[in-house]
C-alpha positions, 0 to 999 in steps of 0.5 A, a space after each residue: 280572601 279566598 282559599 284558591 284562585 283557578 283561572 279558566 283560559 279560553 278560546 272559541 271553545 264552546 262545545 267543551 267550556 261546560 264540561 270544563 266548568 262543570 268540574 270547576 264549580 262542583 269541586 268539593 273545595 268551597 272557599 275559591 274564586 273562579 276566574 274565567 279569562 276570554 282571549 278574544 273568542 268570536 264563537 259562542 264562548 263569551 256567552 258561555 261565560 255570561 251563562 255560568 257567571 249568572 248562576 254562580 257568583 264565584 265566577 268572576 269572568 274576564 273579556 280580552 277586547 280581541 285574540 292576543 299575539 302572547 295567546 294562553 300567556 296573555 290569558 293566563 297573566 291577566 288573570 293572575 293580575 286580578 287573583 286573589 286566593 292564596 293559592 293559585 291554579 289553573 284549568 284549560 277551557 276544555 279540559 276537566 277534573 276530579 271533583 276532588 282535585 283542588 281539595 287533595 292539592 290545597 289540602 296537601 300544600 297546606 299540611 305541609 306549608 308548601 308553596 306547589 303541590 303537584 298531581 298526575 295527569 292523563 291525555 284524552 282524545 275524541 274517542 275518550 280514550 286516555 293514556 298516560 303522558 310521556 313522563 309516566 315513569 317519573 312517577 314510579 318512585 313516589 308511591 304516595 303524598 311526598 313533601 319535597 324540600 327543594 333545598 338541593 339543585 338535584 331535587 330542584 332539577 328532579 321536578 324541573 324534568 317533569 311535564 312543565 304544564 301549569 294545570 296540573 298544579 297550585 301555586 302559593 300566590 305569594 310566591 309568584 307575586 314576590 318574584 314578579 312571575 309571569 308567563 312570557 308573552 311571545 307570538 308562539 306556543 310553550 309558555 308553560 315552560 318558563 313559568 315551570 323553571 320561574 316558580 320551581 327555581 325560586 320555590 322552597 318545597 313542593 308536595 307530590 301528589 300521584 294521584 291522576 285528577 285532571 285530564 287533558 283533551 288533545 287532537 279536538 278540532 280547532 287546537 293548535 296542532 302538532 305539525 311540521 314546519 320550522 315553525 317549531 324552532 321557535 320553541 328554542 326561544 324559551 332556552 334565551 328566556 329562561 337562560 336571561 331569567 337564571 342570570 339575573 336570579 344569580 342561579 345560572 352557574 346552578 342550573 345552567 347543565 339542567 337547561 342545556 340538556 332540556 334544550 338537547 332534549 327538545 331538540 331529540 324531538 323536534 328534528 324528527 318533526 321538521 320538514 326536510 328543508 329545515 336542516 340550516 335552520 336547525 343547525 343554526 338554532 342549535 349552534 346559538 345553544 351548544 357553541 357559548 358553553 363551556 366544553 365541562 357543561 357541553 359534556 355534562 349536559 350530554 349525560 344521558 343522551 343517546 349516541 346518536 344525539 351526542 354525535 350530532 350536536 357534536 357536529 354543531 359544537 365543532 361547526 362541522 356544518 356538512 356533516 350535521 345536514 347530511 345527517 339530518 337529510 338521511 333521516 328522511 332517506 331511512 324513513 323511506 327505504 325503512 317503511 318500503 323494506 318492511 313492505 316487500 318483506 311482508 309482502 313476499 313472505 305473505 306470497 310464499 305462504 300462499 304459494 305453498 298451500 296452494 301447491 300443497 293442494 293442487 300439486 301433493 306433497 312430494 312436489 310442495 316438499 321440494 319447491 318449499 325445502 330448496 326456496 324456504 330453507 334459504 330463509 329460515 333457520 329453522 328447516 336450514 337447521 332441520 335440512 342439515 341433519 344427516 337423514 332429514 325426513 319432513 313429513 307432510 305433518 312436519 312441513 305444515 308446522 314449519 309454515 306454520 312457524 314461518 307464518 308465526 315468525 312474519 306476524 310477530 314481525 308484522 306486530 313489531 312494525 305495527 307497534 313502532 308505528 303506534 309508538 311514533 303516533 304516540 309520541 306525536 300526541 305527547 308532542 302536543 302537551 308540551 303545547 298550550 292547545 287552542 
């Protein structure tokens, strides 16, 4: 029996499967077997497959007959059907790894006996340029290796609020056999979510490894990309699963706040990226969620959230229908006037600068001073400031610094705008993570 299974799911990868391999094969840990699982690929992925198992008897690959409706759940639960090592992990066919990775996870779950050992992860665009994914402040209290005894819901569900994403951990393969653990197989994306809460909720312990040894390729052409269309909503389906799954476990009365409020936290992000017809859909989805609780858990589970998102799902609890659309189509409206707000003010900050250097050209001082002091001083607090002094005296030296200050003030604005729109673009990548691309 071999020390670790890591099953490779793939899918008309072929440009990236080598990279991926590369960093498989050649890891310092030896003693593992590699199982490459194919979910009906019609590129050159298959061949790809053959090309590495020829050279390396460890790979053991697996041929899916056609693409499966479960996707990366079917792949991935195949091969854990034909696993096994003792422990078992996971790799996407594009991604790539520290040669060292399974070495420092197997080598940390063993000192400790531990059924998961965890690492940090980066995303990587087709630039190469990484980035850390949304949890990173997570991470700031673990200042090392960590063994974390999960004999208490709150460190349970301290863990269960990290990135659900299986690639970035081991797993005891006794510990998913003995529970019957699979990925669900449903006809959309966010699988890893439920095997996140089906393996933390039953585990003993895990080891916290905060050392970044995979990364994870997002925006490639041909993955299943971040979009904006209800289809979204059915990420919430997972809530039932994992909801049905803690109910049968006898743990629901447990966890019950802690997934009540992943849903709320799915639901701050996915109202943002829902087209503007979507409002009834969503309302109808959240209310399917929000409404059987109890008022304790609804309460509870708002903790943390802002007032905004607390004032909305409000609406939804209390079947307060109108008020719930109004504010979602708003969104939309706030976007708009927001972005062509912005736009004027740059716009006619940028004119009035110009304007006065070319009147301070053409026209002198005396006449610049007195257009900028009676049009400038009306917007800036700071000639307001200097005008109201009891002998103001504005040389030309002093007038060039106050443009000067007031050109200063509509770049850091500028900045400002440019910064929020990074951040809405960065949190559309993250987006992406809790998605098994394709």
């Amino acid at each position: 029996m071999p020390l670790l299974s890591v099953i490779v799911t793939t899918y008309n990868i072929e440009d990236y499967l080598g990279g991926c391999l590369d960093t498989v094969v050649n890891q310092t840990l030896r003693d593992m077997e590699i199982i490459v699982v194919d979910d009906g690929s019609n590129d050159g992925t298959p061949d790809v497959i053959r090309q590495y198992a020829e050279k390396d008897p460890r790979i053991r690959p697996v041929y899916l007959p056609e693409n499966t409706i479960g996707g990366v759940s079917s792949a991935a639960n195949a091969g854990l059907d034909v696993a096994t090592g003792e422990y078992i992990g996971f790799a996407d066919g594009d991604d790539y790894l520290e040669l060292d990775m399974f070495e420092k996870l197997v080598g940390a779950a063993e000192t400790y006996q531990s059924d998961l050992a965890m690492c940090r992860y980066k995303l990587v665009d087709e630039t190469g340029k990484k980035k850390s994914p949304a949890e990173k402040k997570r991470w700031l209290r673990f200042d090392g290796t960590e063994h974390v005894t999960l004999d208490s819901d709150e460190k349970t569900i301290e863990i269960l609020r990290f990135i659900a994403v299986p690639w970035r951990k081991i797993y005891r393969r006794e510990l998913i056999e003995a529970n019957e653990i699979r990925f669900p197989v449903v006809d959309y994306f966010w699988e890893d979510n439920p095997f996140h809460w089906f393996t933390l909720c039953t585990a003993a312990d895990i080891v916290i490894v905060p050392e970044v040894l995979c990364y994870h390729r997002v925006g490639r052409v041909g993955q299943t990309m971040a979009t904006r269309d209800a289809g979204l909503l059915k990420m919430f389906g997972h809530y039932q699963t994992i909801r049905d799954w803690l109910m049968k476990q006898g743990s629901l009365e447990r966890f019950e706040v802690a997934l009540l409020a992943w849903a709320m936290s799915q639901y701050e992000w996915i109202h943002k990226r829902l087209p503007k017809d979507s409002g009834v859909q969503l309302y109808d989805t959240m209310a399917k969620i929000v409404r059987p609780v109890d008022h304790n858990t609804f309460v509870a589970a708002l903790h943390g959230k802002s007032p905004k998102t607390a004032e909305v799902l409000r609406y939804v609890r209390e079947a307060d229908r109108p008020s719930f659309l109004i504010y979602f189509g708003g969104q939309f409206d706030t976007e708009k006037e927001t972005s062509t707000i912005l736009k004027t003010k740059f716009d006619r900050g940028g004119a009035l600068l110009n304007k006065g250097r070319e009147n301070l050209r053409t026209r002198g001082f005396r006449d610049t001073l007195s257009k900028a002091l009676r049009r400038v001083a009306r917007q800036n607090k700071l000639l307001e400031r200097a005008m109201s002094r009891r002998s103001p005296v504005l040389s030309e030296k002093n007038l060039l610094a106050y443009l000067t200050i007031l050109q200063r003030d509509i770049d850091q604005k500028h900045a400002q705008q440019m910064d929020r729109l990074q951040a809405i673009e960065d949190e559309l990548q993250d987006m992406k993570t809790k998605r098994n691309e394709r």
